[in-house]
MARGU-722350 format. One record per residue: x, y, z of N, C-alpha, C in turn. Coordinates in Angstrom, 1 decimal. Layout:
REM residues N
NODE    n.c1    n.c2    n.c3   ca.c1   ca.c2   ca.c3    c.c1    c.c2    c.c3
NODE       X       Y       Z       X       Y       Z       X       Y       Z
...
END
This chain:
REM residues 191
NODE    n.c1    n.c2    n.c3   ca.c1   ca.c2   ca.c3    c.c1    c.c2    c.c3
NODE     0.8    -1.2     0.0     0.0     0.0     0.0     0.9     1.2     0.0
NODE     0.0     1.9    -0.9     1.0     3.9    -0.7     0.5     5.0    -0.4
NODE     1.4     5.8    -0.2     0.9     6.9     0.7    -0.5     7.7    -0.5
NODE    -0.3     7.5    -1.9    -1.3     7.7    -2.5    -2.4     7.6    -2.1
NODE    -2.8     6.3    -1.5    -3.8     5.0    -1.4    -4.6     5.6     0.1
NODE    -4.2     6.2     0.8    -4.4     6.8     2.2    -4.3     8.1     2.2
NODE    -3.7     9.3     1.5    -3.3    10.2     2.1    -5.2    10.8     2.2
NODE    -5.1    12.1     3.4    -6.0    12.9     2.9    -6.0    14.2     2.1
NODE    -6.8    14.1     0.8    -6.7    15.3    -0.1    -8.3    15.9    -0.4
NODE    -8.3    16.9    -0.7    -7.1    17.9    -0.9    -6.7    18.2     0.7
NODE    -5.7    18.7     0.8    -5.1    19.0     2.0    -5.4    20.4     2.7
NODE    -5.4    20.6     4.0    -5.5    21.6     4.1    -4.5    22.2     4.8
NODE    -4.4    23.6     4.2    -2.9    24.1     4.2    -2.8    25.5     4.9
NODE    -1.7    26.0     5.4    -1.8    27.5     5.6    -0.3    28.1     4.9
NODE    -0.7    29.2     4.9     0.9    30.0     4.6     1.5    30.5     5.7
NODE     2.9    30.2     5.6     3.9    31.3     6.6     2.7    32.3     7.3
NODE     2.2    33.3     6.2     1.8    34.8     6.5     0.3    34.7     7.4
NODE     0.2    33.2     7.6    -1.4    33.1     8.3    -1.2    33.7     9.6
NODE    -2.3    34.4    10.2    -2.3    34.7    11.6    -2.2    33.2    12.5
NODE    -1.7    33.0    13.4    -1.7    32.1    14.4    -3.3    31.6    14.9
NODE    -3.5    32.7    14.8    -5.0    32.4    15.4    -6.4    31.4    14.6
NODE    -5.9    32.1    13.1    -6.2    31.5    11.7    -6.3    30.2    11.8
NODE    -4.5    29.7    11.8    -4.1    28.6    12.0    -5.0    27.9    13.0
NODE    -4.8    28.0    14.5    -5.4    27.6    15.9    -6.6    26.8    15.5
NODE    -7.8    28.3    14.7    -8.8    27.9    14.6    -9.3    26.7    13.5
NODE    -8.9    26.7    12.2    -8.3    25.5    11.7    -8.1    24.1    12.0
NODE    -7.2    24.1    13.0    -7.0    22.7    13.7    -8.0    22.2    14.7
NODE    -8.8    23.4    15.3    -9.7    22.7    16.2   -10.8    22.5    15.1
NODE   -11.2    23.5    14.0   -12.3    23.0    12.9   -12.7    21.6    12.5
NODE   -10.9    21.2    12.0   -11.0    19.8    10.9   -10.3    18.8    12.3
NODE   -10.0    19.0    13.6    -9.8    18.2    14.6    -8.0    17.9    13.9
NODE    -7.6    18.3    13.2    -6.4    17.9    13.4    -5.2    18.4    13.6
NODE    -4.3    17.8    14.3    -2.7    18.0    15.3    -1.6    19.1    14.7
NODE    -2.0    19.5    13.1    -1.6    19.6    12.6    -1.4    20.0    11.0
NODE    -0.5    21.3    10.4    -1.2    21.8     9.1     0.3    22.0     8.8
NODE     0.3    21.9     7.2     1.4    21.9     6.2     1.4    23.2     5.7
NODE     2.5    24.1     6.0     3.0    25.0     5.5     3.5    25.6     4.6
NODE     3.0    26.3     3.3     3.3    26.1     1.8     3.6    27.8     1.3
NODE     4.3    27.6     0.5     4.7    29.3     0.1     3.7    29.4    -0.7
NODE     3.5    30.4    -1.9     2.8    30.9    -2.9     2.7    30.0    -3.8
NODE     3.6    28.8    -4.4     3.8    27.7    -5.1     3.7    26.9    -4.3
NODE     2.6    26.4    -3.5     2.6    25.1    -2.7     3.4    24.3    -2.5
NODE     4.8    24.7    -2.5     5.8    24.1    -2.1     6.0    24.1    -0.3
NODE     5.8    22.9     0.2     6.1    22.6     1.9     7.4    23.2     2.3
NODE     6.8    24.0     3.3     8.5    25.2     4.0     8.0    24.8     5.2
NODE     6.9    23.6     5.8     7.0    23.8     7.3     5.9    22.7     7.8
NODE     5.8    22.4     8.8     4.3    21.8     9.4     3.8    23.1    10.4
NODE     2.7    23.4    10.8     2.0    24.1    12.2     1.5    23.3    13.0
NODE     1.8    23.3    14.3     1.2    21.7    14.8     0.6    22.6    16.3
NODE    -0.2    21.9    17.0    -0.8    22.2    18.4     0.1    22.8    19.0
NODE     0.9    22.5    19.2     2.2    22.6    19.8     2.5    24.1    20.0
NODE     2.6    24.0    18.0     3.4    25.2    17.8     1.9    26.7    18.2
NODE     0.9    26.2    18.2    -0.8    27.7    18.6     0.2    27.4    19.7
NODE     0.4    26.7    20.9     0.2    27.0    22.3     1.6    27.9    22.5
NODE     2.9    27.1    21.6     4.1    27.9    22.0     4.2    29.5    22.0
NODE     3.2    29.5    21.2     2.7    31.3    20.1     1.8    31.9    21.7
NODE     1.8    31.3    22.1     1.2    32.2    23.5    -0.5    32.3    23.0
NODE    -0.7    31.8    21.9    -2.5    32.0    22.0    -3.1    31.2    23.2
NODE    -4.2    31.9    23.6    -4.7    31.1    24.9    -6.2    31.9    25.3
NODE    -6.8    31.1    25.6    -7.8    31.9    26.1    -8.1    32.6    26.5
NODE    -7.3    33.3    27.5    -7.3    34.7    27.9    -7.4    35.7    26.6
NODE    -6.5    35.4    25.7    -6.6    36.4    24.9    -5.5    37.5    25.0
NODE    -3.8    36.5    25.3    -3.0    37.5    25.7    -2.1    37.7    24.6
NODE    -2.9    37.2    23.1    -1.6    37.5    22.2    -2.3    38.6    21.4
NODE    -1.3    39.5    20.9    -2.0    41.0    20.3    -2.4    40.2    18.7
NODE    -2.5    39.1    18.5    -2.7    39.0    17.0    -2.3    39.1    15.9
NODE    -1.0    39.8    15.7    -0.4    40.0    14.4     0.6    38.6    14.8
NODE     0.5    37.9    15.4     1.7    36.7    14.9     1.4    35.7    14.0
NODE     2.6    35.6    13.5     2.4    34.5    12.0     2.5    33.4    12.0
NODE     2.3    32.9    11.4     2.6    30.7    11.6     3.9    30.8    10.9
NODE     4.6    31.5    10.3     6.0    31.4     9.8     7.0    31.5    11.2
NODE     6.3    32.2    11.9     7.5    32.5    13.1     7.7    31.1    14.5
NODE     6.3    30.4    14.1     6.2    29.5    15.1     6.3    27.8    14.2
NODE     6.5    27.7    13.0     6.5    26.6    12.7     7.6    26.1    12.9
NODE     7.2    24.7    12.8     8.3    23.5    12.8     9.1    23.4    11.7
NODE    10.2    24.0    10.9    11.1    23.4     9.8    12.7    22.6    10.2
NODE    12.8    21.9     9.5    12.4    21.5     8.5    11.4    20.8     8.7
NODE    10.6    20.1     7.7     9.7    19.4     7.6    10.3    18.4     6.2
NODE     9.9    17.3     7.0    10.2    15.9     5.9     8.8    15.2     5.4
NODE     8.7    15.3     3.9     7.6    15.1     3.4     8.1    13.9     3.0
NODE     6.8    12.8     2.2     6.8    11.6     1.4     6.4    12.0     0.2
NODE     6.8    11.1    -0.8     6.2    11.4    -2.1     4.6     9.7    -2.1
NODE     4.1    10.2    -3.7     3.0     9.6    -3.3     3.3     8.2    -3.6
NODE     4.1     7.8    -4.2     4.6     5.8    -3.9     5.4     5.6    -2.7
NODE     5.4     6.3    -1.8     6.4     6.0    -0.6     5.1     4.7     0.4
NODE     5.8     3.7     0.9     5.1     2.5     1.2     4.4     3.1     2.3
NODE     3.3     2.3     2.9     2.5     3.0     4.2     3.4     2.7     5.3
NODE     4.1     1.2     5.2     4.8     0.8     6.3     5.9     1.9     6.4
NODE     6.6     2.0     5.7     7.7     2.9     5.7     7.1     4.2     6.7
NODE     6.0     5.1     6.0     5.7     5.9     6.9     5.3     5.7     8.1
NODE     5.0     4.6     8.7     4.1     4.6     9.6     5.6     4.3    10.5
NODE     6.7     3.3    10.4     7.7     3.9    11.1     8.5     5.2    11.5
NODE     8.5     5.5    10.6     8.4     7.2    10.6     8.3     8.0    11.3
NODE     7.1     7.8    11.5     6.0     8.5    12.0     6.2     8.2    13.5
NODE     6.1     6.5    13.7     6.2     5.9    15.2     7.4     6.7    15.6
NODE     8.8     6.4    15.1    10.3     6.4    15.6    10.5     7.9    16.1
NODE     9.6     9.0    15.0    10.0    10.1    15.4     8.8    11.1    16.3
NODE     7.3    10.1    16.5     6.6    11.1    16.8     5.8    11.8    16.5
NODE     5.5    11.7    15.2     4.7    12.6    13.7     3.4    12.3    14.2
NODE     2.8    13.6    14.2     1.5    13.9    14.0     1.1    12.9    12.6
NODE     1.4    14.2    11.5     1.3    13.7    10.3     2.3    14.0     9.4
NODE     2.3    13.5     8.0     3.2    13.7     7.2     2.9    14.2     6.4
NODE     3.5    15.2     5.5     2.3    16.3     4.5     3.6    15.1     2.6
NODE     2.6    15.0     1.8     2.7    14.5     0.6     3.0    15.3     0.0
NODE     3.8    15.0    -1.1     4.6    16.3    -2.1     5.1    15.1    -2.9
NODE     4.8    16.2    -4.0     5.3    15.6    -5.7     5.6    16.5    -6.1
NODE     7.3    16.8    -6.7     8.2    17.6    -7.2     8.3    19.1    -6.0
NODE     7.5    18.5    -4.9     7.9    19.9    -3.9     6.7    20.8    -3.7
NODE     5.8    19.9    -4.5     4.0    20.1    -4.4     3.1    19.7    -3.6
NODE     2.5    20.5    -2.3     1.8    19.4    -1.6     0.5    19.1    -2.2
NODE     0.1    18.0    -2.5    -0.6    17.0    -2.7    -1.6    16.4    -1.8
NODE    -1.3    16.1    -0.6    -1.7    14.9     0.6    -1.5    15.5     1.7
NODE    -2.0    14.8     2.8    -1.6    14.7     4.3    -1.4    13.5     4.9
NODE    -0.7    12.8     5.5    -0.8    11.0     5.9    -0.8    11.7     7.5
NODE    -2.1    11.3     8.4    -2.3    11.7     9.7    -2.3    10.2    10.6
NODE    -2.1    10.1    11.7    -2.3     8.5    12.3    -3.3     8.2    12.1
NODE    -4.6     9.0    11.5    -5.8     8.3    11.7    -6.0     8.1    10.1
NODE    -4.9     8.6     9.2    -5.2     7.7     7.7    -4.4     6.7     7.8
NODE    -3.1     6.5     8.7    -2.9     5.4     9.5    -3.5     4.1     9.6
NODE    -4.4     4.6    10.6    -5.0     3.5    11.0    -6.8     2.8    10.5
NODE    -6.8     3.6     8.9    -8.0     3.2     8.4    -7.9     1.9     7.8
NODE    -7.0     1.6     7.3    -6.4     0.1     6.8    -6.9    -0.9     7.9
NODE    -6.2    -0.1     8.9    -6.1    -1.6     9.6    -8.0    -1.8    10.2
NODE    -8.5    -1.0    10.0   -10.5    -1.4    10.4   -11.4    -2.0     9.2
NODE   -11.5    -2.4     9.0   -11.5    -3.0     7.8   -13.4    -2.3     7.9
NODE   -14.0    -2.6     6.5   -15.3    -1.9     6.2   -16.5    -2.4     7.4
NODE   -16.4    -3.5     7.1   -17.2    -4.9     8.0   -17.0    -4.1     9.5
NODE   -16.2    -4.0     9.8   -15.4    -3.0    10.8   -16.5    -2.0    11.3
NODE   -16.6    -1.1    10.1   -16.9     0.1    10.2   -18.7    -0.2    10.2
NODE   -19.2    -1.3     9.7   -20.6    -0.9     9.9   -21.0    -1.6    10.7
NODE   -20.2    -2.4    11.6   -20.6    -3.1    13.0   -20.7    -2.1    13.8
NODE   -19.7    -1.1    14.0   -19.4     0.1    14.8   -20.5     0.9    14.6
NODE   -21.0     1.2    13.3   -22.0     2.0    13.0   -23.4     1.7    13.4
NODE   -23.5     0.3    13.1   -25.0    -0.1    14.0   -25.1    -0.4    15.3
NODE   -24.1    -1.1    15.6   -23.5    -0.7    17.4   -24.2     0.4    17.8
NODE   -23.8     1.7    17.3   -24.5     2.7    18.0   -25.7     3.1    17.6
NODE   -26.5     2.2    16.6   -27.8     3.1    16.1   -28.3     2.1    16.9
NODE   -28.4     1.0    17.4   -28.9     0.0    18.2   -29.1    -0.1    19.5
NODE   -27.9     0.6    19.8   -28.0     1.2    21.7   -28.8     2.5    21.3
NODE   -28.5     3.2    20.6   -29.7     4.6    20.7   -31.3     4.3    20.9
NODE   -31.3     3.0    19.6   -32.7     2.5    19.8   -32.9     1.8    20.8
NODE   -32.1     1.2    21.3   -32.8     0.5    22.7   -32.7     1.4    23.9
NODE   -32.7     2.3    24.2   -32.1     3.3    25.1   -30.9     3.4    25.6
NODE   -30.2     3.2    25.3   -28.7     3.2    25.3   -28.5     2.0    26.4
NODE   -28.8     0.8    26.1   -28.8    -0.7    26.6   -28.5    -1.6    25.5
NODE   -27.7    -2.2    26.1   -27.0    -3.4    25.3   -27.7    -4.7    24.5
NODE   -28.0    -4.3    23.7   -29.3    -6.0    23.8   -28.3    -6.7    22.9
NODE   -28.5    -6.2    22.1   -28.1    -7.3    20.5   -25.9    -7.1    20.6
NODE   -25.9    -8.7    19.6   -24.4    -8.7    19.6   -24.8    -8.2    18.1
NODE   -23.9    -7.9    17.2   -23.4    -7.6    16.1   -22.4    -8.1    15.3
NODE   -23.1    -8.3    14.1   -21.4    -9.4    13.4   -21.2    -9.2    12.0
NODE   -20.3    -8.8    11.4   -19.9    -8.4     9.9   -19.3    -9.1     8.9
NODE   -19.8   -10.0     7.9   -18.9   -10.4     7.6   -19.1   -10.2     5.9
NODE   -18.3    -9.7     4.8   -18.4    -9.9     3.9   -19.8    -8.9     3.4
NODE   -20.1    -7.6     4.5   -21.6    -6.7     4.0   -22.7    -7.5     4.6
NODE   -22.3    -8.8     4.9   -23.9    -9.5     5.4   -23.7    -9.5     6.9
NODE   -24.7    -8.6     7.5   -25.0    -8.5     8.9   -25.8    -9.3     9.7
NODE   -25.1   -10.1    10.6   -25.9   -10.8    12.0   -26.1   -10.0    12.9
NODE   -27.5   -10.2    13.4   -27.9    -9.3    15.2   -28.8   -10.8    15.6
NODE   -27.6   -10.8    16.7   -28.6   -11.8    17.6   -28.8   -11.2    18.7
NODE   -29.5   -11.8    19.7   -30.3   -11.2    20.7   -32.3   -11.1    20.9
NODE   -32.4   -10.9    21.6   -33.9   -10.8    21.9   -34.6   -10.0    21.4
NODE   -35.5   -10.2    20.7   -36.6    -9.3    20.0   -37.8    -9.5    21.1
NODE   -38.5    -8.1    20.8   -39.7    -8.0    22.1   -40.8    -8.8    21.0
NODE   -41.3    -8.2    19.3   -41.9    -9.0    19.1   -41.3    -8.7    17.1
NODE   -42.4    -8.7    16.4   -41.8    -9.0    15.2   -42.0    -7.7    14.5
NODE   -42.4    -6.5    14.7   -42.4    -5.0    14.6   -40.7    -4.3    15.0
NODE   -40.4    -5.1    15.7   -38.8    -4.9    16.4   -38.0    -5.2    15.6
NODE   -38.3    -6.8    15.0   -37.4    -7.1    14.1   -37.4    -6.5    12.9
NODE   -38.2    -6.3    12.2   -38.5    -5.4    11.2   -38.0    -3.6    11.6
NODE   -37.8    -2.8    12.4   -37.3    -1.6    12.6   -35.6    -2.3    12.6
NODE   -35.2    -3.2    13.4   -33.9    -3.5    14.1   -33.2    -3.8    12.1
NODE   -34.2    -4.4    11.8   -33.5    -4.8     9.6   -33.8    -3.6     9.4
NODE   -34.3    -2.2     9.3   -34.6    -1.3     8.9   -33.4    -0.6     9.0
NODE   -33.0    -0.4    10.5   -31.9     0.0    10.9   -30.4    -0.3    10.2
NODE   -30.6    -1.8    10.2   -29.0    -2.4     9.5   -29.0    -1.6     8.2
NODE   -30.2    -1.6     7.5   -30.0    -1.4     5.9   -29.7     0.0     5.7
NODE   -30.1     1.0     6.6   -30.1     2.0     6.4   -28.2     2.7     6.1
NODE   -27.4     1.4     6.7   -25.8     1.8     6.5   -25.4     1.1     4.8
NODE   -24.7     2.3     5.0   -24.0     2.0     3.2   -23.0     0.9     3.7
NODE   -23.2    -0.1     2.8   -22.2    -1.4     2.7   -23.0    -2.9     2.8
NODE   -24.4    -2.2     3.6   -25.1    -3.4     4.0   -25.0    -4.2     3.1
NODE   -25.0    -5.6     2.6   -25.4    -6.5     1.7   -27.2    -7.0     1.7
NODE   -27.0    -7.9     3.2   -28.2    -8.6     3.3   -28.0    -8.2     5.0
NODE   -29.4    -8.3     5.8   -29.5    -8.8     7.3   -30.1    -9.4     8.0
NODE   -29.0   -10.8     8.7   -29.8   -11.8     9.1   -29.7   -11.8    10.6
NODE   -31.3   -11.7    11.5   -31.4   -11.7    12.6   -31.6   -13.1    13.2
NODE   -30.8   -13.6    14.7   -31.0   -14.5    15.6   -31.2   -14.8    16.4
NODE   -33.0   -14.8    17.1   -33.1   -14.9    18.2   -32.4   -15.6    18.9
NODE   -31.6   -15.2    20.4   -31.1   -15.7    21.5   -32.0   -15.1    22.7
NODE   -32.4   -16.1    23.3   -33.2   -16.3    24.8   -32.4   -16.2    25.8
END
């Protein structure tokens, strides 16, 4: 697998000349650790990371006058991957040195972002993802009570567990189908 295959794009980016606060606000928006720093020609001169809003003295109070830039607080250098660089390769990387994320670049172009959480979408696999997804539409509908197990395999969904009567079962298949990937869903009473 490559960094192609995972990165997130388009990416989002700030310049040197961004206010800090710009920046700040940014990373709490899209929730992430971290933003790739690009001149006028989208060429990477930097990362901006959490790190770097808090080192900048932004803070709640409100004790920074505002004109500071993300050029003055960023991290350089910054080591980017191109887009065939392997996932393993980065993800050591990443482990050995501590990387938020790694910003993608072709010929010095950012491209991409590889974050731990494009990371770690490989390894959940889909089946994964819509167990997790009816997991919670399932406790919502039961009142946030555990009834049914849940099982994924191949888009065809098992819920076993106790139905009250056969209006449940029918809402409870309503519910599975309602996620993208469902195939088929087959329910199991257990007593």
């Amino acid at each position: 697998m490559f960094a192609w295959e995972i990165m997130s794009k388009p990416p989002v980016r700030v310049g040197p000349s961004t206010p800090v606060r710009e920046a700040a606000a940014l990373l709490i928006q899209h929730g992430f650790a971290a933003l790739p720093v690009v001149d006028a020609d989208d060429q990477v001169v930097g990362i901006f990371t959490e790190y770097d809003a808090l080192r900048s003295g932004a803070s709640a109070e409100g004790d920074q006058s505002g004109d500071e830039r993300v050029g003055s607080y960023m991290t350089t250098p910054v080591e980017v991957v191109s887009m065939d660089t392997e996932v393993a390769q980065i993800a050591r990387h990443m482990l050995s040195d501590r990387l938020r994320c790694v910003p993608v670049a072709e010929d010095g172009v950012l491209v991409g972002v590889i974050s731990r959480r494009d990371l770690l979408r490989p390894m959940v696999g889909h089946d994964d993802e819509i167990a997790a997804r009816l997991h919670e539409l399932l406790i919502d509908y039961s009142g946030k009570r555990d009834r049914w197990d849940v099982d994924v395999i191949g888009g065809v969904v098992t819920i076993s567990g106790a139905f009250a009567d056969e209006a449940e079962r029918r809402m409870v298949t309503v519910l599975a189908n309602t996620i993208s990937g469902v195939r088929r869903v087959e329910l199991r009473t257990r007593i």
